[in-house]
N, C-alpha and C positions, 0 to 999 in steps of 0.2 A: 474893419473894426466894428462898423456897426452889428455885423452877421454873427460875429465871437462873442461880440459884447451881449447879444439877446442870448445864446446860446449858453452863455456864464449864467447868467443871471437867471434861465429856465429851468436850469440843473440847480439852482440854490435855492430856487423857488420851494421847488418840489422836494430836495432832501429837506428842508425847513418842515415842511407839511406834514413828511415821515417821520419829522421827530416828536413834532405834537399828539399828531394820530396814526400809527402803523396799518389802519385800514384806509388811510385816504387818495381814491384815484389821481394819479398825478394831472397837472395840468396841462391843457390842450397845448400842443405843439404851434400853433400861429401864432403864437407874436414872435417866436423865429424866422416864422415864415416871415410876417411882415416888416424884421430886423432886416434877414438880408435883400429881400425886396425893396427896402428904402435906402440897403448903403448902395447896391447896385443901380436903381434911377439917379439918387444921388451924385454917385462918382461918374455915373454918364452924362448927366449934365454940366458936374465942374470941367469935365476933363474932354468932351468934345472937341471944343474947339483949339484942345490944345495941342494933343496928340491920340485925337479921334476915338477919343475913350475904348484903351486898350486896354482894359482893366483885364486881362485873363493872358498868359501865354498863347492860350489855342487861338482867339482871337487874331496876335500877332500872323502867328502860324497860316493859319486860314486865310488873311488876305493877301498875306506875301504868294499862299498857291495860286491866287486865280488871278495877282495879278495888279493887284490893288497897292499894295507897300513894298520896297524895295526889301532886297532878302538881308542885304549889309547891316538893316536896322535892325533887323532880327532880335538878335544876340545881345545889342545893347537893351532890347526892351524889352525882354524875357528877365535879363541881370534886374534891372530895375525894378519889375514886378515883384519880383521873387524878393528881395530886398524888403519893397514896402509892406509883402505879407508876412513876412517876418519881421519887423515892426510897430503891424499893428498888434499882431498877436502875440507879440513883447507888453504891448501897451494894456492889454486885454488881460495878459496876466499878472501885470504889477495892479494895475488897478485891483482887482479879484483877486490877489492871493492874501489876505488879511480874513477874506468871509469863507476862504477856498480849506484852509490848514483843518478848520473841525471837518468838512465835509469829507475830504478823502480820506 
């Protein structure tokens, strides 16, 4: 949520800028960077010790190959994932669709 949430809010930055002055370079791409770089340490550190911060499908994937997680779990935590990223990005557009309607 936090990676979408910068991501929204970089794209409204910049069509704002373009609508004040049509020659203004948009702005720098890092505080996306630094959005999904703080939901990703974030959600590694709530969710370590819970269920080994699985925050990605590949992840799950990856350790069930070498060995590390059972492969039955799989399936439930891929369902799960995928859930919560649609979700957030439920949340990410209700929030933003009220500033989102002039920009598209």
């Amino acid at each position: 949520m936090l990676g979408d949430g910068s991501v929204a809010q970089w794209v409204l930055i910049n069509n704002h800028r373009k609508l004040n002055d049509p020659t203004a370079a948009p702005e720098p791409f890092l505080s996306v960077n630094f959005g999904y770089g703080a939901g990703v340490a974030f959600g590694c550190y709530l969710a370590a010790g819970i269920s080994g911060a699985h925050m990605n499908p590949a992840v799950s994937v990856a350790l069930a190959v070498v060995g590390k997680f059972s492969w039955w779990k799989v399936p439930k935590y891929i369902v799960a994932q995928m859930i919560g990223a649609f979700l957030g990005a439920l949340l990410v557009f209700l929030v933003y669709i009220g500033r989102c309607k002039g920009a598209i």
